[in-house]
C-alpha positions in Angstrom: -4.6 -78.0 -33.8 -2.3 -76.2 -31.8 -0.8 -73.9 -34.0 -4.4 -72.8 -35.2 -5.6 -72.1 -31.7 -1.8 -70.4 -30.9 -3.2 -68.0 -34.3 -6.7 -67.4 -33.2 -4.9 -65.9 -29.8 -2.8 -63.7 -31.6 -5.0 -62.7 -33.8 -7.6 -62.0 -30.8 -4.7 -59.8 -29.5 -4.0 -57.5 -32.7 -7.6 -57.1 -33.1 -9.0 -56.3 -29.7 -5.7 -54.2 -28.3 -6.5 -51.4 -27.3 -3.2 -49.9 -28.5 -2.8 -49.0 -32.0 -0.6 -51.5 -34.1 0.8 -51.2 -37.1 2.8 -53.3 -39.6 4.7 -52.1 -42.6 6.4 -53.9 -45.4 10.5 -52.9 -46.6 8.9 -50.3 -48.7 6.7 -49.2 -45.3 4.0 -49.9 -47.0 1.0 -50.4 -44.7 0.6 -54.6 -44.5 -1.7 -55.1 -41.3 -3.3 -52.6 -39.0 -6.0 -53.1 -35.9 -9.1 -51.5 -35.3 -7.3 -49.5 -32.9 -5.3 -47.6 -34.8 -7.9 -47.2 -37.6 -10.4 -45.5 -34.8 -6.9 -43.3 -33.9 -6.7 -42.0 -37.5 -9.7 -42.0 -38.7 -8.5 -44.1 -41.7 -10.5 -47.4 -42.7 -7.7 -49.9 -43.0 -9.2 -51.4 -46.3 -8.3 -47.8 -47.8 -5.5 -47.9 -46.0 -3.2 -51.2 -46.9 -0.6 -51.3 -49.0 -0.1 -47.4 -49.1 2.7 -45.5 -47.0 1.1 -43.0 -44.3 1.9 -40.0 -46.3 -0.5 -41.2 -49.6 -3.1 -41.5 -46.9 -2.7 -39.4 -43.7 -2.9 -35.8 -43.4 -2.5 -33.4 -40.2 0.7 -35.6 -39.1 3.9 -35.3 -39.9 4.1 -38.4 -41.6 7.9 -37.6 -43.3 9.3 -37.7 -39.6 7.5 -41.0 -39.2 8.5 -42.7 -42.2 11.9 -41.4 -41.3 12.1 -43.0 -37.9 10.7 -46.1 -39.9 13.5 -46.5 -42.5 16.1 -46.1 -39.9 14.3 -48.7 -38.3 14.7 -50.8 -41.2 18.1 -50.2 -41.8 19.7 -50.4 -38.2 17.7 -52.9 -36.6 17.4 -51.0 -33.9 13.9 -50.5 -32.3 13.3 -46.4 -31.3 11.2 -46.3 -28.0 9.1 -43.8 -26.8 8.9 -41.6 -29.7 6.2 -38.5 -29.7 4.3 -37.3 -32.1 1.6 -33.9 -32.1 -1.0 -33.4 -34.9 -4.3 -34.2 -35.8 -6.1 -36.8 -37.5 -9.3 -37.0 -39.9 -11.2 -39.0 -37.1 -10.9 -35.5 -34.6 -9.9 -32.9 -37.0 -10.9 -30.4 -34.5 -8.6 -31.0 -31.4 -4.7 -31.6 -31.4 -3.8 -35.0 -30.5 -0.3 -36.5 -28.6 0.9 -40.0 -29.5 3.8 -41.8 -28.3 4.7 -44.7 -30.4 7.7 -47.5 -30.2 9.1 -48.9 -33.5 10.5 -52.7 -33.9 12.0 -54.3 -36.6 10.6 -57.3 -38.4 13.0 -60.4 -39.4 12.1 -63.9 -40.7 13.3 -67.0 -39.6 16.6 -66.7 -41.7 17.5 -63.5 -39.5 16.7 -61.1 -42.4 14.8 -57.6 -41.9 11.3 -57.8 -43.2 9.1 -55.6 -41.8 9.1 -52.7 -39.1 5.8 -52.4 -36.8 4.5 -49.6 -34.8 3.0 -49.7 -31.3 1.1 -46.3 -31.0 -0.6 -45.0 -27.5 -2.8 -41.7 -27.8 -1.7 -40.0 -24.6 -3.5 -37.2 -25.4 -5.6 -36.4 -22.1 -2.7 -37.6 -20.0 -0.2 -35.2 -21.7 -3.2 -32.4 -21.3 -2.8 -33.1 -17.9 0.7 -33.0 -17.6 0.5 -29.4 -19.5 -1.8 -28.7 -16.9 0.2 -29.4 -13.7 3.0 -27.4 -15.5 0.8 -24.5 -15.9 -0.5 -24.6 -12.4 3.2 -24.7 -10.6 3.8 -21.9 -13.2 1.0 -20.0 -12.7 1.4 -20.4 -8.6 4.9 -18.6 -9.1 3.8 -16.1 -11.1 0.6 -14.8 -9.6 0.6 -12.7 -6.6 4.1 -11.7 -6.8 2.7 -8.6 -5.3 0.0 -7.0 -2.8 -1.7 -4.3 -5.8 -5.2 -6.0 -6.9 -4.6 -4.6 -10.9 -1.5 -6.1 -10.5 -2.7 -9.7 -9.6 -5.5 -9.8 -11.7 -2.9 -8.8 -14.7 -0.8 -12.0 -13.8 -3.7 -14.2 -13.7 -4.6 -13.1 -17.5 -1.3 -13.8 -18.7 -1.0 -17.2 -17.2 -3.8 -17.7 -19.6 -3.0 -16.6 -22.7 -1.5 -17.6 -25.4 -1.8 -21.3 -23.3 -5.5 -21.4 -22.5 -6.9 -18.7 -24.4 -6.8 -16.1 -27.1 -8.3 -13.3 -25.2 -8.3 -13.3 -21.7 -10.0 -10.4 -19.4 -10.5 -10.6 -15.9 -13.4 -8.2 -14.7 -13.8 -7.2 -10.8 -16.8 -5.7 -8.7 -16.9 -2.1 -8.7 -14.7 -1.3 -5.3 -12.7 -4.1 -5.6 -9.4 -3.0 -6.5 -9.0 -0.1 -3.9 -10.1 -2.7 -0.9 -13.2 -2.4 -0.1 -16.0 -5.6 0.5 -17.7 -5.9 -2.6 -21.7 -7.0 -2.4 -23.0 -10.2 -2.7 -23.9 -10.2 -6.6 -27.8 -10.8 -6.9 -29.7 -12.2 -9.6 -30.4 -9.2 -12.3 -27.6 -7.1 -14.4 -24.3 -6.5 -12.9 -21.6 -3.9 -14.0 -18.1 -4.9 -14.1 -14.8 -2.7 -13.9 -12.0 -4.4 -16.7 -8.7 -4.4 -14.1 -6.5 -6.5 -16.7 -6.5 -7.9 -20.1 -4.0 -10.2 -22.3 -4.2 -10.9 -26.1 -2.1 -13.5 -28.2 -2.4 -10.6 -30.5 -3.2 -7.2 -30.5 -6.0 -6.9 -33.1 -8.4 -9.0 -30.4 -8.6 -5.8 -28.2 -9.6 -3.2 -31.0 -12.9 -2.1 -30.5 -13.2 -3.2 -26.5 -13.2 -1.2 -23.4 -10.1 0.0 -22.0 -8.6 -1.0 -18.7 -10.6 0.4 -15.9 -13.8 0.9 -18.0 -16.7 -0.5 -16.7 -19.6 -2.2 -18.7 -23.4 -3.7 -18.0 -24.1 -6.9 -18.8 -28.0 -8.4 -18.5 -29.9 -10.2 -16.3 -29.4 -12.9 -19.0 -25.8 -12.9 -20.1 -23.7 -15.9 -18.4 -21.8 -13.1 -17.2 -24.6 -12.1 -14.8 -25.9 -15.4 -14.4 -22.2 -16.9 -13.2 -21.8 -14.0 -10.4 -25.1 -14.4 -9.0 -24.7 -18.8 -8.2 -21.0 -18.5 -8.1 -20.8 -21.4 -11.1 -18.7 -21.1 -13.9 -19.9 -21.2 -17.8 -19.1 -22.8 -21.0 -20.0 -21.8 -24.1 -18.3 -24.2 -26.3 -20.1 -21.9 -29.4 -21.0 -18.6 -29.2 -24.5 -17.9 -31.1 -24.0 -14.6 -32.4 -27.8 -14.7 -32.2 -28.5 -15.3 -28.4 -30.6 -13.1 -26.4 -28.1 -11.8 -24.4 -25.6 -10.6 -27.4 -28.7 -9.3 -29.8 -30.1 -7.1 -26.9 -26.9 -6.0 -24.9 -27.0 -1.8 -25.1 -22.9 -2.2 -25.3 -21.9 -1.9 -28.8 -18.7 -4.1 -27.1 -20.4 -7.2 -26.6 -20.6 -7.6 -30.3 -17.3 -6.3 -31.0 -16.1 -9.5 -29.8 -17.9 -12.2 -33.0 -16.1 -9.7 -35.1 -12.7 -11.2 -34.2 -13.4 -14.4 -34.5 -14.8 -15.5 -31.2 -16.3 -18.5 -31.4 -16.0 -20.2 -27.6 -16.3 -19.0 -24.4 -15.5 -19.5 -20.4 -16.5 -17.6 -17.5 -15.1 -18.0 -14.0 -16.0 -16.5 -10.8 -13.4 -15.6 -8.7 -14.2 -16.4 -5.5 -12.6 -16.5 -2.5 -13.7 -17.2 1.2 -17.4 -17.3 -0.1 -16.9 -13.8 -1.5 -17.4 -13.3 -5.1 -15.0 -10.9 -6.5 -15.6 -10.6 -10.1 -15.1 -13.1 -13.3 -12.7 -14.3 -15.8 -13.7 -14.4 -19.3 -11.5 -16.8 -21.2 -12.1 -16.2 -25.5 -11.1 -18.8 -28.3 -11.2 -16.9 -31.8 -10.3 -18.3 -35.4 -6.8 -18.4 -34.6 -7.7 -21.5 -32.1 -10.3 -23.8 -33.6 -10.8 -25.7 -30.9 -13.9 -24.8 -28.6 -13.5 -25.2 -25.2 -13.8 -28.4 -23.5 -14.8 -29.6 -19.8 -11.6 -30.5 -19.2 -10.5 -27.0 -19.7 -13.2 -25.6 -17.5 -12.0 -27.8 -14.9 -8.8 -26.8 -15.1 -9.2 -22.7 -15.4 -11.4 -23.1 -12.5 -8.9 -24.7 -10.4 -6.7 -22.3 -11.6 -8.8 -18.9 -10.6 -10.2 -20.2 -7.2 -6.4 -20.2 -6.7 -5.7 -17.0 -8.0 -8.9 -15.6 -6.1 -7.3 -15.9 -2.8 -4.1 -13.9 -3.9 -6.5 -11.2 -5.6 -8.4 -11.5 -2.2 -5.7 -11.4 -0.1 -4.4 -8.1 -2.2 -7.8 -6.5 -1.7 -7.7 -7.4 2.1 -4.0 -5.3 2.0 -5.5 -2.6 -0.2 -8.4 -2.4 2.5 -6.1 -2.2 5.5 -3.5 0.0 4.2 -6.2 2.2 2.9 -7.7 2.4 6.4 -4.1 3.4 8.0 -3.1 5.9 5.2 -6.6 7.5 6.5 -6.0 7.2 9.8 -2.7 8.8 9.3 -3.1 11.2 7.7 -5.8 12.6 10.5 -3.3 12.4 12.8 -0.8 14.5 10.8 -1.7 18.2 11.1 -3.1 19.6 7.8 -2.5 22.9 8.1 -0.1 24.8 10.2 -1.9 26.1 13.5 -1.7 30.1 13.3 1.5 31.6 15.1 4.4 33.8 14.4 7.5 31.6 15.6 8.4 30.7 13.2 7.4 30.2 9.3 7.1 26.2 9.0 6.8 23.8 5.7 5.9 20.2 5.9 5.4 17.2 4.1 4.7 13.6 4.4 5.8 10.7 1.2 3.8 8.0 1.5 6.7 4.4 1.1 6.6 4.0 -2.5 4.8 0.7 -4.5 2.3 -1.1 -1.9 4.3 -1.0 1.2 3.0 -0.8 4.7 1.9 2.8 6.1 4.4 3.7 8.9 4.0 5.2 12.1 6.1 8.5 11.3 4.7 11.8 12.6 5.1 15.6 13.3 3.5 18.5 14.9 3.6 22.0 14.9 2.4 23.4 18.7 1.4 26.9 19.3 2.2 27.5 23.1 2.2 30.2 25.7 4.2 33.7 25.4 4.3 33.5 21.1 6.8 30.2 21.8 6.4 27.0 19.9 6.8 23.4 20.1 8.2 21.3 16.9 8.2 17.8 17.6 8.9 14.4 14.9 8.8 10.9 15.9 9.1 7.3 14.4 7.4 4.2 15.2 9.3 0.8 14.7 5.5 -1.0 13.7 4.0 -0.6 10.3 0.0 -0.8 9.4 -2.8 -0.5 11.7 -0.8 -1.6 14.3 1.7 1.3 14.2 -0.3 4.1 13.2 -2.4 2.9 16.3 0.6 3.7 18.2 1.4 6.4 16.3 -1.7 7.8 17.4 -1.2 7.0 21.0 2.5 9.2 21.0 1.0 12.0 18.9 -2.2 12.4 21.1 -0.1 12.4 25.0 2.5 14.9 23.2 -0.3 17.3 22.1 -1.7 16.9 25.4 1.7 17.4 27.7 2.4 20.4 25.8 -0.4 22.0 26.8 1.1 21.4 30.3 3.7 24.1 29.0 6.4 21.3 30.1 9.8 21.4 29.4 11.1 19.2 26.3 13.3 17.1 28.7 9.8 16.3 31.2 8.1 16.0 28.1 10.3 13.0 27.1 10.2 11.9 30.9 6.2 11.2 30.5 6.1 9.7 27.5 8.9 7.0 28.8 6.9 6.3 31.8 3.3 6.4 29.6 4.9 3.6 27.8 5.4 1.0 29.9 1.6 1.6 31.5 -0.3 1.2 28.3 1.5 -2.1 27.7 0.5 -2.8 31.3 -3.5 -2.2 30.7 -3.2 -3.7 27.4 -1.7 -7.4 28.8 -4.7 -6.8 31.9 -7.3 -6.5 29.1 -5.9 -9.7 27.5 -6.2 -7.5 23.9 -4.3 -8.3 20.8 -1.0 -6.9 21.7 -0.7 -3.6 19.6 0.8 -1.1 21.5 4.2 -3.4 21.8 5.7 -1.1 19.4 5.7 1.8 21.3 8.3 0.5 22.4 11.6 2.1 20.8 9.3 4.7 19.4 11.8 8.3 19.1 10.8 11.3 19.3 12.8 14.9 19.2 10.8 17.6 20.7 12.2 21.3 20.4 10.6 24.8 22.3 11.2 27.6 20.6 10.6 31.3 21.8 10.7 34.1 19.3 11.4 36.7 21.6 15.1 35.7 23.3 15.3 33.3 20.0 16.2 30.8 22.9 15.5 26.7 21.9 15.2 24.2 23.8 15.4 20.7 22.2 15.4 16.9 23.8 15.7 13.5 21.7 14.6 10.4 22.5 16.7 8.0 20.3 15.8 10.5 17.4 18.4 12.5 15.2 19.3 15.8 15.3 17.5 18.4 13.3 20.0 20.0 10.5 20.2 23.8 11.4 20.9 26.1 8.5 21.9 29.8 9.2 21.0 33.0 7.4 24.8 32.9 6.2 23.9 29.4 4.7 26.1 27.3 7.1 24.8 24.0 7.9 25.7 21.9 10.9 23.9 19.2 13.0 23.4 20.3 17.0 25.9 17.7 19.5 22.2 16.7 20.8 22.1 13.8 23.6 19.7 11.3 21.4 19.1 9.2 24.7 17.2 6.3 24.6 13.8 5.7 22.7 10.6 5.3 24.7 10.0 2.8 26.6 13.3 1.7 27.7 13.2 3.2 31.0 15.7 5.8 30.6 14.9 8.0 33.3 17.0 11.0 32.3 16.8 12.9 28.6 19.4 15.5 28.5 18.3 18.5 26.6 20.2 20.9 24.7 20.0 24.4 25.0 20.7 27.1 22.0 20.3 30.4 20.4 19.3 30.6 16.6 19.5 33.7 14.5 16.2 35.1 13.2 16.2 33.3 9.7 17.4 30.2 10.6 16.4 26.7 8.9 15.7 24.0 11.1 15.2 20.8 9.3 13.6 17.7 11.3 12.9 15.1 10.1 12.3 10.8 10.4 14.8 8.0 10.2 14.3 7.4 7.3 16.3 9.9 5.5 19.2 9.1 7.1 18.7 5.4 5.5 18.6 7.0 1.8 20.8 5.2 -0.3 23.2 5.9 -1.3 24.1 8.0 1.6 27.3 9.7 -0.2 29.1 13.1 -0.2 27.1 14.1 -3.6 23.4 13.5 -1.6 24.6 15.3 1.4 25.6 18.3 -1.0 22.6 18.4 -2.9 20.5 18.7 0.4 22.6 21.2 1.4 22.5 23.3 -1.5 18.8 23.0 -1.6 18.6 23.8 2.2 20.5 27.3 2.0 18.9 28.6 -1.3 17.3 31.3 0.8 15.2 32.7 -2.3 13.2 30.4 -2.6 9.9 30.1 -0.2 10.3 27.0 2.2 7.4 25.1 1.0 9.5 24.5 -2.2 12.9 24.1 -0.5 10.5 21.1 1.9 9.3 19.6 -1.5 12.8 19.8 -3.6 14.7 18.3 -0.3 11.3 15.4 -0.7 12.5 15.0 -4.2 15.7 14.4 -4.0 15.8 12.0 -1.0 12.9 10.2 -2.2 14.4 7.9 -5.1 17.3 6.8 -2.6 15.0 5.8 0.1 14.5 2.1 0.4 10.8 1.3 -1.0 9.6 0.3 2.7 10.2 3.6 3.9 8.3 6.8 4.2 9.9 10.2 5.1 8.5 13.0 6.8 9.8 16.3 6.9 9.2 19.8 8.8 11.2 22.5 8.1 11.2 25.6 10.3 12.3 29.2 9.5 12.9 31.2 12.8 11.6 34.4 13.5 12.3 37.3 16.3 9.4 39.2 18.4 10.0 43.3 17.6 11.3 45.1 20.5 8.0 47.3 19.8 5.9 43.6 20.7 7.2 43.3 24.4 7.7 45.4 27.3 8.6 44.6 30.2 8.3 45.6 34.2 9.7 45.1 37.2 7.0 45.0 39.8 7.9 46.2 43.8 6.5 43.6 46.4 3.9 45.6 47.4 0.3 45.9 47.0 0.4 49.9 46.4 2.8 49.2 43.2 -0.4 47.3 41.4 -2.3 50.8 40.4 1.2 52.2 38.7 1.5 49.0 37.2 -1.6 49.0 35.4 -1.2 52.4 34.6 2.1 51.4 32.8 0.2 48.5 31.2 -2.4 50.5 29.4 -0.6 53.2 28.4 1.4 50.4 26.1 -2.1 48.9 25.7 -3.2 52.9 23.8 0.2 52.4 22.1 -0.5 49.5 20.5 -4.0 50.6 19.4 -6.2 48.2 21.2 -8.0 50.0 23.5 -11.1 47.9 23.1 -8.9 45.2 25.6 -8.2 47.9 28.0 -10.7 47.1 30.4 -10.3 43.4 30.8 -6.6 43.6 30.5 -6.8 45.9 33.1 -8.4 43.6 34.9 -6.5 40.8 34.6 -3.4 42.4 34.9 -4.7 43.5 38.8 -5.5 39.9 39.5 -2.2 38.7 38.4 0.1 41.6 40.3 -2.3 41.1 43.3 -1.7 37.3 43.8 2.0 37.3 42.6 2.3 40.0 45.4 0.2 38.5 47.6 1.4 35.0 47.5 4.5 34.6 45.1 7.5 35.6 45.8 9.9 38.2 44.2 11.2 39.5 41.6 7.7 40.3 40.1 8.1 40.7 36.3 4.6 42.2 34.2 5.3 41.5 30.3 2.6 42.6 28.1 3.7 40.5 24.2 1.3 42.1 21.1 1.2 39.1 18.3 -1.6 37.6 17.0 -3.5 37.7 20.9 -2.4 39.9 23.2 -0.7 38.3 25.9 -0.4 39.1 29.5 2.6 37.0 32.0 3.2 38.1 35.5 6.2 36.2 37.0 7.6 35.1 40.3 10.3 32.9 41.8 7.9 30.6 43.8 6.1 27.3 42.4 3.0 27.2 43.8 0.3 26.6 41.8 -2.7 28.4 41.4 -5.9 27.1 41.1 -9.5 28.5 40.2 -12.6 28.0 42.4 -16.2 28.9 42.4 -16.2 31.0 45.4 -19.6 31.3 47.6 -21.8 34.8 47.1 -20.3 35.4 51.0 -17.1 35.0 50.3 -15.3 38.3 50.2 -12.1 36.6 47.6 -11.6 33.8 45.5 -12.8 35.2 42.3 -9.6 36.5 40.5 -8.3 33.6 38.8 -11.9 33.4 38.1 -12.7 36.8 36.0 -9.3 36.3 34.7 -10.6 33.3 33.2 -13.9 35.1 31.7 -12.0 37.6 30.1 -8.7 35.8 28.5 -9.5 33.5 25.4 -6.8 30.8 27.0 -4.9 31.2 30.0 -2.5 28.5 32.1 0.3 28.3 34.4 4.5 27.5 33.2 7.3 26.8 35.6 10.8 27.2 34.8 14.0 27.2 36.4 13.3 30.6 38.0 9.9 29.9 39.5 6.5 30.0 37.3 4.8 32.4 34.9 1.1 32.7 35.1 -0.1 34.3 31.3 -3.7 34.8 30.1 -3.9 35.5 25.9 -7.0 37.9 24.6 -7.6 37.7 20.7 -6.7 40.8 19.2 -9.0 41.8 16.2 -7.5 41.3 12.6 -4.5 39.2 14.0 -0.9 40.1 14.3 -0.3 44.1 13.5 
């Protein structure tokens, strides 16, 4: 009684186990199998017994099987955890992963009779594993980088070949150059292709090419999926639906004609932002359709790959915003005088590096001189070319001032430290902290004694190439940067012959790698190859420093050919300290004026030449020197050695003075005060017709 009930139990087990069992005979011959393995296969057992897997199985690779059997049988030796791929007759249409363990069979006289096989379909669980490798994978792979195309390109192949055949991953128009793409609303929707993989070529004949944009209906899952956000399946494409039949692109069809027969769409969507789709194709080559279990897992996998495509967009945005603002701080064009002849140009930092805060200017200032200044900012982004604005604006603004390069330095230093001030007061996000250990090299040039003045605050010297093509670097003081409180910056003095280079430039070309003898030479050579015009020697010195720079850096260059005022531009007098010399003077004065051709100017120059002589005579003190420069204005100084300043005032209608400084004002286009070392000059310009004779 027993022994029948101990049989019943055991025979309960084999038959309700959920794991597939197995028996086979010395000749593996199939004996006994349970239900569970005949739902695995697909193979009634009745058809099944007393045959060997291969007269009865197909899909597996039943030779590797019955090998692992017969050494079984022969050894003794059970084999554990064995895996097998393939697929059955009971789910042709989807690959299947089994593990099995293999045992050998004796009777009770200790002889072999019989090997059975424990099989577990691990199918989903391996799916899953796949999965979780794909994912880590995928997380390493995509958003190596801040470029949108490049993003989206790693998301496609992370799908393909292991997901898909034909992957494509579609963004909102304005996407990939930053900008905040609209909410998608219910009705067609055009989408720009930004990247594409194929396990083979063939699947992209016939499609649009990268950057092409295409309209899909109100009633294509394509639309549909961007306007709720929710992703698609298509486990079968009906190359009769609505949306395929009636679609104006030619495209959409192009697809059934490689085979596609199964199709996903993904949003990708990031902080409630939808930025485009992912389409995800399975063709002949893959009979499988898509499943939800691959849905779930491509959408886990693109809301991931959203954020980085976000978050490249974002960095696309901003940098695009500073490159702007940038480059309307940088002067595009030259402002008109005759100095000197000047070439510039700006290289962006190569790949998608931040925008620094590098600048330069070109200044036209009083008596035909000129200011040339370059600076650097330690920030990058928004942040620096905030500050870079900041520095660019007070030195536009002090030179006006007609200060000297070292004062220049002096108020900048001491600007530094107050903007910081108001910006902690205000409790604002601190920006401006990277004005601190901004350098900037400011130079005054004046064509007429071809005298320059040049100060550096921690900024390197220009390179100065003469006519003879000698090159050499200026022992300038570089001094501290701004904003370390350095109250001092020693200036340089120097005289330049007319057709000298001057090369300034930012930090970062003296960072070029490598920064050898052969480099040096070739900048050199290019520098003193006075034939050509100095717009191509500023681009051919861009050239060759560019590949050497490190990708992070920009470089910005101004180059600077000196000219000399013609004796025939400037005279010169000596004035007597008293008030009878101011009628010879003017007489002197437009004599040159009749000279020179402009006698339309003579009466207001006249005029403001009386003004001048009168209060240098009146209330400077001597020598009195009248210089009358012809450039592109006509330009009038009178100078003395005292430093009062003048001042204009709206005298009363009783007042019987007050008025000069006045008229001279209504008859000069510009006019201002400059102090030197030998008292002040007081000039007023007038524009000549037709420019510079």
């Amino acid at each position: 009684m027993e022994l029948e009930e101990d049989r019943a139990v055991l025979d309960a087990l084999f038959s309700q186990s959920p794991v597939g069992v197995a028996v086979f005979d010395t000749q593996l011959r199939l004996v006994r199998a349970n239900p569970a393995l005949e739902r695995m296969h697909g193979v009634p057992n009745a058809q099944a017994l007393g045959r060997r897997l291969s007269e009865v199985l197909t899909g597996l690779d039943t030779a590797e099987i019955e090998s692992r059997l017969a050494k079984v049988l022969e050894t003794g030796l059970p084999v554990v955890g064995a895996e097998h791929h393939g697929r059955t007759p009971a789910d042709p249409g989807r690959d299947h992963v089994w593990v099995t363990s293999s045992y050998a069979l004796t009777g009770p006289d200790g002889q072999t009779v019989g090997v059975t096989d424990i099989i577990v379909d691990i199918t989903d669980r391996h799916r899953a594993r796949e999965r979780l490798v794909l994912l880590d994978e995928a997380a390493a792979r995509i958003g190596t980088t801040l470029d949108v195309p490049r993003t989206a390109q790693e998301l496609a192949d992370a799908l393909v070949p292991r997901v898909a055949d034909l992957a494509t991953i579609d963004l909102l128009d304005g996407v990939a150059a930053g900008e905040e793409p609209a909410p998608p609303a219910a009705g067609a929707v055009t989408l720009r292709l930004t990247a594409r993989t194929a396990s083979q070529p063939k699947f992209t004949e016939g499609l649009r090419q990268i950057g092409g944009i295409q309209d899909f209906p109100a009633d294509s899952p394509h639309a549909q999926a961007l306007a709720d956000g929710r992703p698609r399946l298509l486990p079968v494409v009906d190359p009769d639906a609505d949306w395929i039949r009636n679609s104006p692109d030619p495209r959409s069809r192009a697809l059934l004609t490689h085979g596609v027969h199964s199709l996903m769409l993904v949003p990708l969507r990031a902080r409630e932002t939808i930025l485009g789709v992912a389409h995800l194709y399975r063709t002949a080559n893959w009979p499988d359709a898509f499943e939800p279990g691959d849905l779930d897992f491509v959408h886990e996998l693109v809301a991931r790959a959203a954020i980085c495509v976000d978050n490249s967009r974002r960095y696309t945005g901003e940098r695009a915003a500073a490159v702007t603002l940038q480059q309307s701080m940088l002067p595009r064009s030259v402002p008109d005088q005759s100095a000197v002849e000047v070439a510039h140009h700006y290289r962006p930092a190569r790949a998608q590096a931040r925008v620094s805060g590098c600048w330069f200017d070109v200044i036209p200032l009083s008596g035909a001189r000129v200011a040339l200044a370059v600076g650097d900012i330690s920030g990058t982004g928004i942040e620096g070319v905030a500050c870079m604005g900041q520095i660019c604006s007070a030195v536009r603004t002090l030179a006006q001032l007609d200060l000297a390069p070292d004062e220049i330095l002096a108020r900048l230093d001491d600007m530094v430290p107050r903007l910081l001030e108001r910006e902690h007061m205000t409790g604002s996000a601190p920006i401006l902290e990277k004005l601190v250990g901004a350098t900037c090299l400011y130079a005054v040039y004046d064509p007429a004694s071809r005298h320059c003045v040049m100060a550096s605050a921690g900024h390197p010297p220009p390179a100065v190439a003469d006519p003879a093509g000698h090159i050499h670097f200026p022992d300038l003081p570089s001094n501290q940067p701004l904003g370390h409180g350095d109250p001092v910056f020693e200036p340089r003095e120097m005289h330049f012959a007319e057709g000298s280079t001057l090369v300034l430039y930012t930090r970062s070309l003296l960072d070029a790698r490598p920064a050898d003898h052969a480099l040096k030479e070739r900048l050199r050579a290019i520098i003193t190859q006075s034939r050509r015009s100095l717009n191509e020697i500023c681009e051919a010195v861009a050239d060759a420093v560019t590949p050497h720079l490190e990708p992070h850096n920009d470089l910005a260059l101004l180059l600077a050919r000196t000219r000399t005022l013609d004796t025939a531009q400037a005279t010169t007098w000596n004035v007597a300290p008293d008030p009878a010399a101011v009628a010879g003077t003017r007489t002197l004065a437009l004599r040159q004026i009749q000279q020179w051709h402009l006698e339309d100017l003579a009466f207001s120059t006249e005029l403001i030449i009386s003004e001048l002589v009168t209060n240098a005579i009146r209330y400077g003190t001597p020598p009195i020197r009248l210089r009358l420069i012809r450039d592109r204005k006509l330009i009038v100084e009178v100078s003395d050695a005292s430093s009062t300043s003048p001042h204009v005032r709206r005298a009363a209608t009783t007042d019987e003075g007050g008025r000069g400084l006045f008229l001279v004002a209504q008859c000069s286009h510009r006019w201002g005060t400059r102090y030197h070392a030998a008292g002040k000059t007081i000039w007023a310009e007038q524009s000549v017709a037709g420019g510079r004779a």
